[in-house]
C-alpha positions as CSV (number, residue, x, y, z in Angstrom):
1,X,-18.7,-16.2,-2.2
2,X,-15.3,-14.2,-1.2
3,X,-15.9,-11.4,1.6
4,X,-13.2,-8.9,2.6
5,X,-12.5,-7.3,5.7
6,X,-12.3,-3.3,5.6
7,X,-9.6,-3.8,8.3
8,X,-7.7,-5.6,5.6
9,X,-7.3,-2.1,3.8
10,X,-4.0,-0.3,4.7
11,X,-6.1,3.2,4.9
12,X,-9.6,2.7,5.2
13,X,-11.2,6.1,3.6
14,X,-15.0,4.8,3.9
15,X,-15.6,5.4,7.1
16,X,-18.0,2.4,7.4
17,X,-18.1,0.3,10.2
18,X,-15.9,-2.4,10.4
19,X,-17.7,-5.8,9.1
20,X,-17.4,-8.4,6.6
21,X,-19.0,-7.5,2.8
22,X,-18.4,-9.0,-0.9
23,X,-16.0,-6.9,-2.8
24,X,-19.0,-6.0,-5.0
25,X,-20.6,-4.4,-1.9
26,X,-16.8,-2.4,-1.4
27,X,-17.1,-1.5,-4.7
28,X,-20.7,-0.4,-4.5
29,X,-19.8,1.5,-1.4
30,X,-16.6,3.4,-2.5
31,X,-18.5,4.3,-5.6
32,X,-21.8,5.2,-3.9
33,X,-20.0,7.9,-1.0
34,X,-20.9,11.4,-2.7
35,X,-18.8,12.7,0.2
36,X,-15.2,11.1,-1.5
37,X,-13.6,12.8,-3.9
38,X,-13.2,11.1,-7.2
39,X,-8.8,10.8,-6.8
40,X,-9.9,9.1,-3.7
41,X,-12.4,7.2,-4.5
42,X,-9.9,6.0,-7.3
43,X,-7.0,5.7,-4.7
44,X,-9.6,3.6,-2.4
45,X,-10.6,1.2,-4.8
46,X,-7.2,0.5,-5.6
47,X,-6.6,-0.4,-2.3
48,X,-9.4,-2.5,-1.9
49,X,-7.7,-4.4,-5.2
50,X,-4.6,-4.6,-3.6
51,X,-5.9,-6.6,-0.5
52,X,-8.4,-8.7,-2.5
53,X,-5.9,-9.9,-5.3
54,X,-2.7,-9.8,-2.4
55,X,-0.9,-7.6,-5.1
56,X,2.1,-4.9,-4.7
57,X,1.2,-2.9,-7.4
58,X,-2.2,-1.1,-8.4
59,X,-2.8,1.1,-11.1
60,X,-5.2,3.0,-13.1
61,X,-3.9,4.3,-16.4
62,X,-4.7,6.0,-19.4
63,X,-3.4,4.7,-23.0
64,X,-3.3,7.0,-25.9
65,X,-1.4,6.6,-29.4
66,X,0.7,3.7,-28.1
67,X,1.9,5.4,-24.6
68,X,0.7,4.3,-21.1
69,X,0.2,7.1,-18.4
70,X,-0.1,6.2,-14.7
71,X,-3.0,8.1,-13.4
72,X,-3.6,6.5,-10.0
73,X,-1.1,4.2,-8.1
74,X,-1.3,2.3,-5.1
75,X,0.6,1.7,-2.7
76,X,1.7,5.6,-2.5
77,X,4.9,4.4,-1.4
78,X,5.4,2.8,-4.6
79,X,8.3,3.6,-7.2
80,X,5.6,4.3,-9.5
81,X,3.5,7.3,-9.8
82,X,0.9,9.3,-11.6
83,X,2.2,11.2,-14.6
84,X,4.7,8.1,-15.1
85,X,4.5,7.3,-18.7
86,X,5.5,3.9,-20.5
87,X,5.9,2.9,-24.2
88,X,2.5,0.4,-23.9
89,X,4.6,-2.7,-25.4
90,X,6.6,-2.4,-22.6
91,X,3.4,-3.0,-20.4
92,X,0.6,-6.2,-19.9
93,X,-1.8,-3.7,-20.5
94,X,-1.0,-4.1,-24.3
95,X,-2.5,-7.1,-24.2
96,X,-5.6,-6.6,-21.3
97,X,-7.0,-3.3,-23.8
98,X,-7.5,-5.7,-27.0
99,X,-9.5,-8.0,-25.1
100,X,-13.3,-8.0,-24.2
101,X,-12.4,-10.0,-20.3
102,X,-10.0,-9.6,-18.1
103,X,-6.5,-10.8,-18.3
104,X,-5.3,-13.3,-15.9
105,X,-1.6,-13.8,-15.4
106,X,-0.7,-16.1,-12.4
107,X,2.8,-16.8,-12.9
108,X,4.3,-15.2,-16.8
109,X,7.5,-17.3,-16.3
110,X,5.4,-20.3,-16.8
111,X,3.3,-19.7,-19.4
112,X,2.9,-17.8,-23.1
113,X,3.7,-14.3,-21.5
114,X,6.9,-15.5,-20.6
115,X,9.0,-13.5,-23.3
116,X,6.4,-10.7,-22.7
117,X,8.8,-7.0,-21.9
118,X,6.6,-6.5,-18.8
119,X,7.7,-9.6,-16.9
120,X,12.0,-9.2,-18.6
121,X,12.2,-5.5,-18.2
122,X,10.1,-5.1,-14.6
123,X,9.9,-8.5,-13.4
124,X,6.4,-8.8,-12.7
125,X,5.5,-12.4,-12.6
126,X,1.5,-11.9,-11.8
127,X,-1.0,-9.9,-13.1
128,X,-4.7,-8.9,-13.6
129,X,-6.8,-6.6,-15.1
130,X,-9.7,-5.2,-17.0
131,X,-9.8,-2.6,-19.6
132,X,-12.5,0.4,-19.6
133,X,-13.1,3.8,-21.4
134,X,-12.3,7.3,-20.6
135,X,-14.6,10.1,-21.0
136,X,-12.6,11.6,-23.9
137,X,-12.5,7.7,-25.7
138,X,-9.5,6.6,-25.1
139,X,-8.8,3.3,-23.1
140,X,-7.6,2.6,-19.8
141,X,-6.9,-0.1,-17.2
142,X,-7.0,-1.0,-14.0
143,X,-4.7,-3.1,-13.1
144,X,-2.9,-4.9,-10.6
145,X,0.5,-6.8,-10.4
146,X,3.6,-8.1,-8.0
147,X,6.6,-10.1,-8.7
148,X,5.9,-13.0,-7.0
149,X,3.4,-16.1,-8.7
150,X,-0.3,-15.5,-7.7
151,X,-2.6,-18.7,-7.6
152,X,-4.4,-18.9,-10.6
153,X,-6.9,-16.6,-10.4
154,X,-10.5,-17.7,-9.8
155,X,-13.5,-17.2,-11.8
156,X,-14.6,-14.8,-9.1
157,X,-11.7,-12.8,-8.7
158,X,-12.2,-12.2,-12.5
159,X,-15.6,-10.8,-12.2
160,X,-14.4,-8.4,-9.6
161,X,-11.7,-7.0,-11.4
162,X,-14.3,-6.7,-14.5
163,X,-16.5,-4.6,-12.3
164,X,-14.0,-2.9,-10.7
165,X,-13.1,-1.6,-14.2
166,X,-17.2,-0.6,-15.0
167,X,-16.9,1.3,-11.8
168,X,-13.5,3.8,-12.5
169,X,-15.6,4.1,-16.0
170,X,-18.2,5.5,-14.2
171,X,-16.3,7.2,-11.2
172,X,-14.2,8.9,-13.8
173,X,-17.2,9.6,-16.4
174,X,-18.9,11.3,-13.4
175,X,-16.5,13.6,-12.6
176,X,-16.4,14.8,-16.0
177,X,-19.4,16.4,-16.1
C-alpha cells in the first residue's frame, strides 16, 4: 500500500498532525473537515494529487458544449487559472470524459497520444485523470499533468485518482445544496 506524508504537501490546510496515512485516508480527511471551505477543500486535494502523482499541474475543470473551464488549479503559482477556458480538443480531458476509468498517460511522445494537441500545443508529456459529474450535469475532471515522462502509472495510483474524482463529485454536490 502507498502512504503519503502530510509534510510532503506544499501548504498543509488540515491541520492534522503530522503522520503517515494512505491517500484514501487524505482524501477521506480533506473531505470529512466541515470546518474547510469547499474552494479549499478543492485547492487541498489538488495538492495532495500533486505530491502523490509528482505532477506540476493540477486541475479541476468543468466541460460544457465542447469548451473546458479551469475551475480549480494547483500550484497557485501556475500559468493557469480558474476562469481559463480551452477549446476541449485541445485538452487530454477529451479523451478522460468518454471513458468509464481513468486515463493514464506516462509518457504521450511514446505512445498513441503522441499526435494528441495537448502534448504539440502545451507540451505535456504525462498525464492522469478521472472524469465525474457536476451538480448541474455536465462533466468534469480532475486532472493532473507535467512535461516530463511519469513512470507508468500503477494500478493503485489509478484507484486513487478514481476516488479522488467520486470525492470533488461529492465535495462539489455538497456545496450545492
Amino acid at each position: 500500500m502507498c502512504y503519503i506524508h502530510y509534510e510532503t504537501l506544499k501548504k498543509p490546510r488540515l491541520g492534522v498532525p503530522t503522520m503517515n496515512v494512505s491517500p484514501q485516508d487524505a482524501i477521506r480527511a480533506i473531505a470529512g473537515k466541515a470546518a474547510l471551505t469547499r474552494d479549499t477543500k478543492a485547492d487541498t486535494l489538488l495538492e495532495l494529487g500533486l505530491a502523490l502523482f509528482d505532477m506540476q499541474i493540477g486541475i479541476i475543470s468543468y466541460i460544457r458544449d465542447g469548451q473546458y473551464t479551469v475551475m480549480y488549479c494547483q500550484p497557485s503559482d501556475a500559468q493557469l487559472h480558474p476562469g481559463t477556458v480551452f477549446d476541449l480538443g485541445m485538452t487530454y480531458c477529451s479523451l478522460t470524459i468518454r471513458l468509464p476509468l481513468p486515463l493514464p498517460i506516462p509518457y504521450a511522445t511514446n505512445s498513441e497520444y503522441r499526435r494528441h494537441p495537448c502534448r504539440e500545443a502545451f507540451g505535456l508529456e504525462s498525464y492522469i485523470g478521472a472524469r465525474f459529474t457536476h451538480p448541474d450535469g455536465a462533466l468534469g475532471t480532475v486532472n493532473f499533468s507535467r512535461a516530463e515522462p511519469h513512470k507508468p502509472f500503477s494500478k493503485e495510483e489509478r484507484r486513487f485518482i478514481q476516488e479522488m474524482a467520486t470525492t470533488v463529485e461529492q465535495v462539489l454536490c455538497s456545496a450545492a445544496v
